[in-house]
C-alpha positions in Angstrom: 160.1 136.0 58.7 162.1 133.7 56.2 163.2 136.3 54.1 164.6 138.4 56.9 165.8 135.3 58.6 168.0 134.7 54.7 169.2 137.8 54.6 170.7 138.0 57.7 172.3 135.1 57.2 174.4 136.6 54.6 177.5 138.2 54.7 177.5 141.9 56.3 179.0 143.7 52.6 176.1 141.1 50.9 173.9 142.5 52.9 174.4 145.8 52.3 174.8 145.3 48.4 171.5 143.8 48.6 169.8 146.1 51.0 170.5 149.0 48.1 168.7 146.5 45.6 165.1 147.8 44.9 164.4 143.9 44.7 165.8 142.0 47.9 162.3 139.7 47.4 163.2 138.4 44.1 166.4 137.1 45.5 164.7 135.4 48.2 162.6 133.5 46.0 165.7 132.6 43.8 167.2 131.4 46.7 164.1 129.3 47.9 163.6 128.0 44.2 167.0 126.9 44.4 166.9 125.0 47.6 163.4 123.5 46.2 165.8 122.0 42.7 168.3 120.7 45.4 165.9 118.5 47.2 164.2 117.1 44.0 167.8 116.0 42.8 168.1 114.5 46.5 164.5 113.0 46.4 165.1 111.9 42.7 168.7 110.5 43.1 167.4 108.6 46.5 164.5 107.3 44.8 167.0 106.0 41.2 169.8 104.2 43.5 167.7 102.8 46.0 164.9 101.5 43.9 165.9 97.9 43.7 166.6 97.9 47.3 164.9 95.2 49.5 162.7 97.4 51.4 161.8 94.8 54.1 160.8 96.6 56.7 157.9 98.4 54.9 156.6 94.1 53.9 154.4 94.4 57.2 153.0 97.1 56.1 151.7 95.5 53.1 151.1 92.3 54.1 148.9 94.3 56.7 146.8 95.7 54.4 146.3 92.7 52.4 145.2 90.8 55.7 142.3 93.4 55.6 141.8 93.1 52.3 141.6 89.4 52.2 139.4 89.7 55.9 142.2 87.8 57.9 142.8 90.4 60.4 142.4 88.5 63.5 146.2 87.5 62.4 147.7 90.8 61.8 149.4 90.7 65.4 151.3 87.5 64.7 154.6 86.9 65.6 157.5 84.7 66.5 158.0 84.1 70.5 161.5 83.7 70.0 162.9 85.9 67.3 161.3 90.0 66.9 162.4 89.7 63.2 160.5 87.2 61.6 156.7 85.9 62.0 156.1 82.2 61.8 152.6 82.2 60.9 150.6 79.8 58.1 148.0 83.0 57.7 150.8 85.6 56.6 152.7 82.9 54.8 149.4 82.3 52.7 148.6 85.8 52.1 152.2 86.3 51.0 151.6 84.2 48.1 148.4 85.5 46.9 149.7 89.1 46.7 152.5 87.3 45.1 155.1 88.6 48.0 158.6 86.9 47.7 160.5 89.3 50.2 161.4 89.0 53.6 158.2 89.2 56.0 158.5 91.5 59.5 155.7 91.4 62.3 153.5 93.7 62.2 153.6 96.8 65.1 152.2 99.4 63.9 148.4 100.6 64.7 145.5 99.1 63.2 144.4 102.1 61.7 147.7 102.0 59.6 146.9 98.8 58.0 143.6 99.2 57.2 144.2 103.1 55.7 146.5 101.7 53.2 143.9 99.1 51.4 142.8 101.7 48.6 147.1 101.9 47.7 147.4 97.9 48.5 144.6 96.7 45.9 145.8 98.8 43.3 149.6 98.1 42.7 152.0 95.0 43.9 154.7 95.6 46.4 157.3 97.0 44.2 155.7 100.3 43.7 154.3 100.3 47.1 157.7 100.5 47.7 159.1 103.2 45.2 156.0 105.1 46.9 157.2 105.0 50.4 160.6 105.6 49.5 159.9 108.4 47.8 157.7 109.8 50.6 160.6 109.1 52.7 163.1 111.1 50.9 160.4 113.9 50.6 159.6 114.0 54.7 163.6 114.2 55.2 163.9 117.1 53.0 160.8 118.8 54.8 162.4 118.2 58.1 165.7 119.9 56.8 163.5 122.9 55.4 161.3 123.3 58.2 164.6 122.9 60.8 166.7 125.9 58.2 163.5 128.2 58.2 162.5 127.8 62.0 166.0 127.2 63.4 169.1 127.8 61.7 169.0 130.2 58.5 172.0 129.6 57.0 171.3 126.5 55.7 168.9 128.5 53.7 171.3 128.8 51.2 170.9 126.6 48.4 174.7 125.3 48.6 175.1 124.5 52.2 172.0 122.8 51.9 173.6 120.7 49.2 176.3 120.2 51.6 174.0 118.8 54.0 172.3 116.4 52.0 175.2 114.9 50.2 177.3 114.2 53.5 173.7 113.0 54.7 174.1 110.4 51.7 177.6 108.4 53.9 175.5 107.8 57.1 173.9 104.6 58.2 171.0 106.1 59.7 169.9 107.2 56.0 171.4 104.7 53.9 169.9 101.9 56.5 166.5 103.9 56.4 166.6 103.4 52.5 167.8 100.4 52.2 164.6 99.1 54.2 162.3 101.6 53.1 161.6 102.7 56.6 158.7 104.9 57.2 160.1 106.6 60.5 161.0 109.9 58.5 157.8 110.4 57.6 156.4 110.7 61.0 159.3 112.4 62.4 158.4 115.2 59.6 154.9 115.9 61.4 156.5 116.0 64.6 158.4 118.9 63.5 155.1 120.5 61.5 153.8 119.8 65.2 156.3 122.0 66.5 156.0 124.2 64.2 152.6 125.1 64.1 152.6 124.8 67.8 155.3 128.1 67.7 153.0 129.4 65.6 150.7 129.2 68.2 148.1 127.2 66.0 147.4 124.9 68.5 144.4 122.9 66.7 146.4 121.6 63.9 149.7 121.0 65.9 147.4 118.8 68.3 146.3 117.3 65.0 149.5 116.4 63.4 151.2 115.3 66.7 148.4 112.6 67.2 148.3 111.5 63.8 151.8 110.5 64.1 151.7 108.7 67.5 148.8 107.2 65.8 151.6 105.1 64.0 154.1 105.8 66.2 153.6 105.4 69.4 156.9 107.9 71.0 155.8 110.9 69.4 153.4 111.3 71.9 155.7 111.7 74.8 156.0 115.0 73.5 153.0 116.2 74.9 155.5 116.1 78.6 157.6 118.7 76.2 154.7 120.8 75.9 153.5 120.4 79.3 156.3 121.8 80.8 156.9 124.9 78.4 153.6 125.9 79.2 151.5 125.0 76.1 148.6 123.8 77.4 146.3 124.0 74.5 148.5 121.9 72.3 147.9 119.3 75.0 144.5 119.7 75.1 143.8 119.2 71.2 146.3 116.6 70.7 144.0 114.8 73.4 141.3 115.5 71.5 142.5 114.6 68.5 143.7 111.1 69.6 140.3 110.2 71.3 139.2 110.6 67.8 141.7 108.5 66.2 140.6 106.2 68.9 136.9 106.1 68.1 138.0 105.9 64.5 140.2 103.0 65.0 137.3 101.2 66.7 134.7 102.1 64.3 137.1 100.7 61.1 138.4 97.8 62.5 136.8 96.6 65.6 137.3 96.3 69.3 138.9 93.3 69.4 141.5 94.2 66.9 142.1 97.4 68.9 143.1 95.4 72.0 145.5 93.0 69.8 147.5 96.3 69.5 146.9 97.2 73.0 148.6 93.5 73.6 150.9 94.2 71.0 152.4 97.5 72.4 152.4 95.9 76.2 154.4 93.0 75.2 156.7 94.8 73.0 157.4 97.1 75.9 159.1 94.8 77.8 161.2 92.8 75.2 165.1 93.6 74.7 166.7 93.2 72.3 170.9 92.9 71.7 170.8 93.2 68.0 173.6 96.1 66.9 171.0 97.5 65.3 169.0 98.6 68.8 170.5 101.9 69.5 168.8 102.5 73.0 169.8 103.2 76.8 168.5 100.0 77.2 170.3 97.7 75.6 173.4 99.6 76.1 172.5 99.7 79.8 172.1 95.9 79.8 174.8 94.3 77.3 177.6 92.5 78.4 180.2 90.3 76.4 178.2 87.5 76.9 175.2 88.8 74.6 177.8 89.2 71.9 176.6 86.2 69.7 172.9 87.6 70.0 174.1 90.7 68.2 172.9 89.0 64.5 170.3 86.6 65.7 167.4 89.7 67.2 166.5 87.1 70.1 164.2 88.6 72.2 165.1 89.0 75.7 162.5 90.3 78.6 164.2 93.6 79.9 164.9 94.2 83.2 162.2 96.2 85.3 165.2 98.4 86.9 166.6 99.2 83.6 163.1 99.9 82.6 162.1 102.3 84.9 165.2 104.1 84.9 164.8 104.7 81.3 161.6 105.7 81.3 162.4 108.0 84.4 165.1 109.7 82.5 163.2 110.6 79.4 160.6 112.1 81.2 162.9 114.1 83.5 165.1 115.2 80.4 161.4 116.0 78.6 160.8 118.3 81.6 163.8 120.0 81.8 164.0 120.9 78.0 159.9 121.9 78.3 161.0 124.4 81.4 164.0 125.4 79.1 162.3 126.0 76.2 160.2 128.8 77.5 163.7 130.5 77.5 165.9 129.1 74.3 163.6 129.3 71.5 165.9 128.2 69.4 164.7 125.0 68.2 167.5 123.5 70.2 165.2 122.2 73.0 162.5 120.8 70.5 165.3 118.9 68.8 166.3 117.5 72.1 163.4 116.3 73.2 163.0 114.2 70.0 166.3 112.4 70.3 165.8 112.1 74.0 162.6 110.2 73.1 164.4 108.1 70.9 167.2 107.3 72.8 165.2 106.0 76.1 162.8 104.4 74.2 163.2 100.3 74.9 163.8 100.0 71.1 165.6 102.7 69.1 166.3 101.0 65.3 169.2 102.7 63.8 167.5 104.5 60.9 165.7 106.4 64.0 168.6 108.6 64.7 167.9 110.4 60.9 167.2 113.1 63.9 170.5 114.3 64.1 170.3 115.9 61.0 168.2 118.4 62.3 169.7 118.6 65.0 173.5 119.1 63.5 172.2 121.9 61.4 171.1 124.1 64.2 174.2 123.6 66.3 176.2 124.2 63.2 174.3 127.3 62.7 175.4 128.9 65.9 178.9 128.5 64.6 182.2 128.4 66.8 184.8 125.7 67.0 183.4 123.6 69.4 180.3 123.2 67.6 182.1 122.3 64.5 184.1 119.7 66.0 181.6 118.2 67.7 179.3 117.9 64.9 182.3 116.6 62.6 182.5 113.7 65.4 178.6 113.3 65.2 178.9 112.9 61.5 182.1 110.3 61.5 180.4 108.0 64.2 177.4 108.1 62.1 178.9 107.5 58.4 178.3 103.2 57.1 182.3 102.8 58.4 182.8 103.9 62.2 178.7 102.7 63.0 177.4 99.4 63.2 176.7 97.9 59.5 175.5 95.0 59.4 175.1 94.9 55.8 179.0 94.3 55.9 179.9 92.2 58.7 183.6 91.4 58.1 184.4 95.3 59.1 182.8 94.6 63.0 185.8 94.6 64.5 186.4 98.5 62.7 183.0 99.6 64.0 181.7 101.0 67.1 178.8 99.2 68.7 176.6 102.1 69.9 178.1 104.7 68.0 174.7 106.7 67.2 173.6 105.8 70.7 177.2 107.7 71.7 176.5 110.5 68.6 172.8 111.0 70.4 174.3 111.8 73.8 176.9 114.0 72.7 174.5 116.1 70.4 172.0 116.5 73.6 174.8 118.0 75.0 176.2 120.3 72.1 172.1 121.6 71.6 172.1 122.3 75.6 175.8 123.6 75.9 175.7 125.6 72.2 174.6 128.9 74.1 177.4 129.1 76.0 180.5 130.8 75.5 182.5 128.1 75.4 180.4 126.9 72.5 179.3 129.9 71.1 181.4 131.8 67.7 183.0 134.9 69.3 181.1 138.1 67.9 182.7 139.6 65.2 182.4 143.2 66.9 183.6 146.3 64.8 186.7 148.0 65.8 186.0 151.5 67.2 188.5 153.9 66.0 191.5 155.3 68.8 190.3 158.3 70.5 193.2 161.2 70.3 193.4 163.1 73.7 
């Protein structure tokens, strides 16, 4: 299917050059070779500049493990009351300095299963190549969501140079440079959401089940997918990714205990309802509740308490959009549905972190693929509001007043509606029919 999928993505005289060729395979492979050198140079190059970077974000992870390590777990859901970024606790503060952890330390969110799974990788090396580690595996799960998205979804960028294209402009945005900078692990999961999809097209049901509840075993929103699949009709993915998860459950309990299991429960319940007015929160939410007066909260990550009609509405929208693209989708199979169920998810959840909207990537790729002028211009727009200049950096905050507050919030919405609308004619290339010659009477 790849291989016919590249060659039709060719040029028509290529393709009939190469249809003569008694070896059209061998050119697929040199093709796929290719693509295969041009994420290692991304992977490598990623890894080189950004490993001196902070990598804050992935500290909770580590101090996490270490908790287990050093059996002070009934602390690993610590946390400030007033601020979400920092943790004011003696216990973290103390384990910090035994692992010999200078950096910044986050709360912890995550699942306890997380935690505890990284011990054998904690005890082994300090948090410096924990970090090269991750951010490698980072750079890795981008370039398998831009493979699997080229071979499922948009062949064209199965060529080796628009690929190259791809990454490098990928290089300018904020969602990937802020992803880096952190060391954010969000790219890994959002990688088996799309081997979820795609095993679930390949209607291998047990393992896309599998892959989607390992990942909302970490993250939690990858699991409203299962409303996707609901709707389009595939029932069996549901049922194993069920089945899955009560194992994960079981698991959880078994390695860590029941009552660390309901400090996450806790953890997830109160961190459902805090809002937050930091310019990195990229949701409805916050957009749907800011006013001028929260504009000296947009540094300080103060956690508000987010209104229940806000709330609702959010979480009524996501699943109504998640329904709508699951009925669709038994029509477009296209990838454009699956795609737009994954930024819909992000974009109503009550916290959407900048470095989560590396799904427009994907996303951009396929709507490019259909080709037509609309579609390019829109995607050129997506890419602007996403490079470090137009959106919200907060690495650089005397160029504010230059930015856009919720410009990936604004890039999300707009690319929901170019996946949707890139079917149409309005969006679609016109077809490059050949001319029939003049019939003499």
């Amino acid at each position: 299917m790849p291989d016919r999928l590249l060659l039709r993505s060719l040029p028509r005289r290529n393709r009939l050059v190469l249809s003569m060729s008694p070896e059209p395979k061998v050119y697929v492979m040199r093709q796929k070779y290719k693509r295969y050198i041009v994420y290692g140079i991304f992977i490598i190059f990623g890894t080189i500049f950004y490993r001196h970077s902070s990598g804050d974000d992935l500290s909770s992870s580590y101090i996490a493990c270490k908790l287990f390590e050093y059996k002070e777990v009934s602390h690993l859901y610590d946390y400030d009351p007033v601020l979400f970024h920092i943790i004011k606790s003696d216990i973290w503060e103390k384990t910090a300095r035994t692992a010999h952890f200078l950096g910044t330390m986050h709360p912890y969110v995550q699942t306890p299963l997380w935690g505890y799974s990284l011990q054998p990788i904690c005890a082994s090396i300090n948090f410096f190549w924990f970090k090269i580690l991750f951010l490698f595996l980072s750079l890795f799960s981008i370039s398998i969501m831009m493979e699997i998205t080229a071979l499922l979804w948009a062949p064209k960028f199965l060529s080796p140079r628009l690929m190259l294209c791809a990454l490098g402009c990928m290089l300018f945005t904020e969602p990937l440079i802020y992803a880096l900078k952190l060391v954010q692990t969000h790219s890994i999961f959002m990688a088996l959401s799309l081997l979820a999809f795609s095993y679930n097209q390949k209607r291998r049901d047990f393992y896309a089940g599998g892959l989607l509840s390992y990942a909302a075993s970490v993250k939690i929103t990858p699991a409203f997918i299962i409303i996707y699949w609901f709707f389009r009709g595939k029932l069996k993915s549901v049922f194993w990714f069920f089945v899955w998860s009560i194992f994960i459950i079981i698991l959880t309990i078994l390695c860590v205990g029941m009552n660390i299991f309901f400090d996450f429960i806790n953890s997830m319940s109160r961190v459902s309802h805090v809002l937050l007015h930091a310019i990195n929160n990229q949701s409805f939410s916050a957009w749907a509740s800011y006013s001028t007066e929260y504009n000296k909260e947009l540094l300080n990550w103060k956690i508000f308490e987010i209104n229940s009609d806000i709330k609702i509405l959010s979480t009524v929208l996501m699943v109504v959009f998640l329904s709508f693209l699951g009925y669709m989708g038994r029509v477009w199979k296209d990838g454009t549905t699956e795609l737009a169920s994954l930024i819909s998810i992000t974009v109503f959840s009550p916290i959407a972190w900048s470095h989560y909207y590396i799904i427009l990537f994907p996303a951009i790729l396929v709507i490019l693929n259909k080709g037509g002028f609309v579609n390019y211009t829109i995607c050129f727009i997506v890419f602007i509001s996403n490079t470090c200049v137009v959106s919200i950096n907060y690495w650089h905050p005397i160029i504010h007043k230059h930015t856009i507050l919720y410009s990936e919030l604004y890039s999300a919405i707009l690319t929901i509606i170019a996946l949707i609308g890139c079917r149409f004619p309005l969006f679609r290339a016109p077809l490059n029919l050949p001319r029939l010659p003049l019939m003499k009477r």
